[in-house]
N, C-alpha and C positions, 0 to 999 in steps of 0.2 A: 504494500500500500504506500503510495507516496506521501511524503511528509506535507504539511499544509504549506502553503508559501502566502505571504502576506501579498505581493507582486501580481497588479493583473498583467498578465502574459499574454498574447495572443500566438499560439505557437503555430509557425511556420505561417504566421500572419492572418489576418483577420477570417479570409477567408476560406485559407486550411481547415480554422477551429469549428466555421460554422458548419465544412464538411463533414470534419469529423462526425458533429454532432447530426449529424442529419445519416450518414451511414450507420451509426447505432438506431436512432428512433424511426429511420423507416425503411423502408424494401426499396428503394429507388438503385439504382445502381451508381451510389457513387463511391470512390473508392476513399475507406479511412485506414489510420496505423492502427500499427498495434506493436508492445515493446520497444523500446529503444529509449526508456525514463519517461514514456510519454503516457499517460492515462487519460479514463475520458473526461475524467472532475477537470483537466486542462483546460476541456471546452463547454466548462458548466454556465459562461456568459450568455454562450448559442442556444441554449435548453427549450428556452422561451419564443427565441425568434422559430423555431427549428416548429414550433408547437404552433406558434402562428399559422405558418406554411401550410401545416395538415388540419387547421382551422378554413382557412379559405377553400382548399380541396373542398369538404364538408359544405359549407357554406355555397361553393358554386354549385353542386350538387344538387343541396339543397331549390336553387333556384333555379335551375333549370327539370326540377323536375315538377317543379309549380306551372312553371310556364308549360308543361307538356298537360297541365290539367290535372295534376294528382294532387288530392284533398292532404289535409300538416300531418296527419297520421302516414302514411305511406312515403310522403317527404321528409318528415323526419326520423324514420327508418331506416332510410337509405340514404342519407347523410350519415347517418351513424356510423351503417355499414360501408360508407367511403371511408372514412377515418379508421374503421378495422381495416380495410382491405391494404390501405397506404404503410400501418405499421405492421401488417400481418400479428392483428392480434396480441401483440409484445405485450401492451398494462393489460390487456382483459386475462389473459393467460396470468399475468400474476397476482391479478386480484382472484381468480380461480384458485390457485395455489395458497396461495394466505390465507383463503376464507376455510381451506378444505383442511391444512393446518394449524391454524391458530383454534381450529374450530374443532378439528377430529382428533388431535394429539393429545395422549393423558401426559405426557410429559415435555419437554424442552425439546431433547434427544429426538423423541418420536414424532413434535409437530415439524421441525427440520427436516426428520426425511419424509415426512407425508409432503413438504413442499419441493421438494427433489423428485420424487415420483410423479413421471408423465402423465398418468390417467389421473382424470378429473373424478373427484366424488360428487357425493347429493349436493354439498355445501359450496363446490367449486361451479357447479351448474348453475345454481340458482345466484349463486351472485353475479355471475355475466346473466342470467335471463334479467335478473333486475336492475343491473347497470343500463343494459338496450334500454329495457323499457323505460326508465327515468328517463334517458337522455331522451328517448323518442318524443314522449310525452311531452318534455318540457319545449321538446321545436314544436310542436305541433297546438301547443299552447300560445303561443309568442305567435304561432303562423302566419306574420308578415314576412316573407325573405330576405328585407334587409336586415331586418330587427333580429329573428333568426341566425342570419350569416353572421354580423355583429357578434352576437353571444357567442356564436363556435368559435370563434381569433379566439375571443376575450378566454373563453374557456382553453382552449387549446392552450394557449400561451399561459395561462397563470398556474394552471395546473401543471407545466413543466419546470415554472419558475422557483415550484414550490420543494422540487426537488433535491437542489444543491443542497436548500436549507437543513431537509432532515440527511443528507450524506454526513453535511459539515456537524449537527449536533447529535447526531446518533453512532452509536459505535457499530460497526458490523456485527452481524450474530453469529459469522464461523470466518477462518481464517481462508478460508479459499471460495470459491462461489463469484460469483458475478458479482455479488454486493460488494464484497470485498478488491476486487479486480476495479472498480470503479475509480478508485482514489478519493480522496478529501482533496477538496477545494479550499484553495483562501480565501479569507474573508472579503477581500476584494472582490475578487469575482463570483460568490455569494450573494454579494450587495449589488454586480452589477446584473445580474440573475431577476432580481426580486425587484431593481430599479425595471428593469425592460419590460418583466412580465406585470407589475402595476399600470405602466404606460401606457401599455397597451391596453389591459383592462380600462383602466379612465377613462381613454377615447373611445373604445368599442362602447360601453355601458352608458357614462355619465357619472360624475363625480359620486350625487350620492348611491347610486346604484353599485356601482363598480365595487363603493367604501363598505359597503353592506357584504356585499359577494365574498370580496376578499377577508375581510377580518371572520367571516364565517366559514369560510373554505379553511382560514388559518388556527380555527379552533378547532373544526372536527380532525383534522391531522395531525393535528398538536395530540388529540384526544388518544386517535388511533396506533399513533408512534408511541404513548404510554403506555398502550394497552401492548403493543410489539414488541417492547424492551424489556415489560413482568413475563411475558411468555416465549419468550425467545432471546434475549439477550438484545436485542437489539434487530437493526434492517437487514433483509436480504436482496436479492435482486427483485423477486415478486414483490415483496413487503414497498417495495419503490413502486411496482406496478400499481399497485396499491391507492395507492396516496395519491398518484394520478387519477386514477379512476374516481376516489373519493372527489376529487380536488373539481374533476371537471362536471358531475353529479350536481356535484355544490352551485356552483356557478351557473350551470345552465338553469336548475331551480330557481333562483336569485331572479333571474333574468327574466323567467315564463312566470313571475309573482305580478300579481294585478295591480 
């Protein structure tokens, strides 16, 4: 695990880092490292712009399938499932994983390998069917397509903002694994993480809306990473899937609020 560096870096220049980050968070074919002192917390600045990205995806989606005549239930559906299809399922898979662990394991030991084990349980099912669903519901409540596309950035982006934050305060819960493979980010680039993905929220949302979203996004994570660190030691790689999927739940409710 690399050591925290106080230093924002942008390694191999700005937009190396936003590569990088964009070859882990989706199926595109671009190409990122791997080894050489370099980890992905190097490019935890990108997390949020990276989250944007697969916000608008979503969001065009979204409106061009209004415009083909399908009613906010069926469009936001299938916005959804753009945004699965862009990261191949990477946070749903480990919100699957952490629910079917944190939830099936009688001990520490046993909820770690139950999130190591491929196949999904009862508990790993139902929390991807009720992730889709929330998210669906809350486009199809909003069902204006700007206002809609809006909330996916905002969501997109702030729930990957929120990332760095628990890498940087959370300790890993086993010394190999993806979570750990990640590295600690500095504080810098923490802050400028959590600067970008706010920004973006304010301008998608609206000040108070946005202010609402986010400090509520920032307490059920806050919540859920207590509850991951008495049951596990701390974050894994899904435990992060997690917190996204929480993060973007959040925010798009927020947003489909009357």
């Amino acid at each position: 695990m690399s050591e925290p560096d106080d230093s924002f870096r942008y390694p191999r220049g700005f937009f190396a880092g936003f590569a990088d980050a964009m070859a882990f968070f989706t199926r595109l074919p671009v190409e990122g490292r791997a080894g050489g002192g370099w980890s992905l917390a190097d490019s935890a600045w990108a997390f949020p712009l990276v989250g944007a990205g697969i916000g608008v995806v979503a969001a065009l989606t979204f409106l061009l399938t209004e415009l083909l005549g399908l009613a906010g239930w069926p469009a936001g559906l299938l916005a959804v499932l753009a945004g699965i299809a862009l990261t191949g399922g990477l946070h749903e898979d480990g919100l699957a994983d952490s629910a079917d662990g944190l939830f099936g394991g009688y001990d520490r030991e046993a909820k770690l390998a139950i999130m190591r084990d491929s196949r999904q349980g009862s508990f790993g099912v139902l929390a991807i069917v009720l992730s889709v669903l929330l998210r669906a519901a809350a486009l199809a409540a909003i069902g204006d397509a700007i206002h809609a596309g809006l909330a996916l950035i905002a969501a997109h982006a702030a729930s990957r903002a929120a990332l760095p934050v628990a890498i940087w305060r959370l300790p890993p819960a086993r010394a190999d694994g993806l979570g750990a493979m990640v590295g600690t980010p500095g504080p810098a680039g923490v802050a400028a993480a959590v600067a970008i993905g706010a920004a973006l929220a304010l301008t998608a949302l609206g000040p108070m809306r946005a202010a609402i979203a986010l400090c509520l996004m920032g307490v059920t994570i806050s919540g859920v990473a207590g509850f991951a660190r008495r049951q596990v030691g701390g974050y894994t790689g899904d435990v992060l899937g997690a917190f996204q999927q929480i993060g973007e739940i959040v925010m798009l409710l927020v947003a489909s609020a009357r």
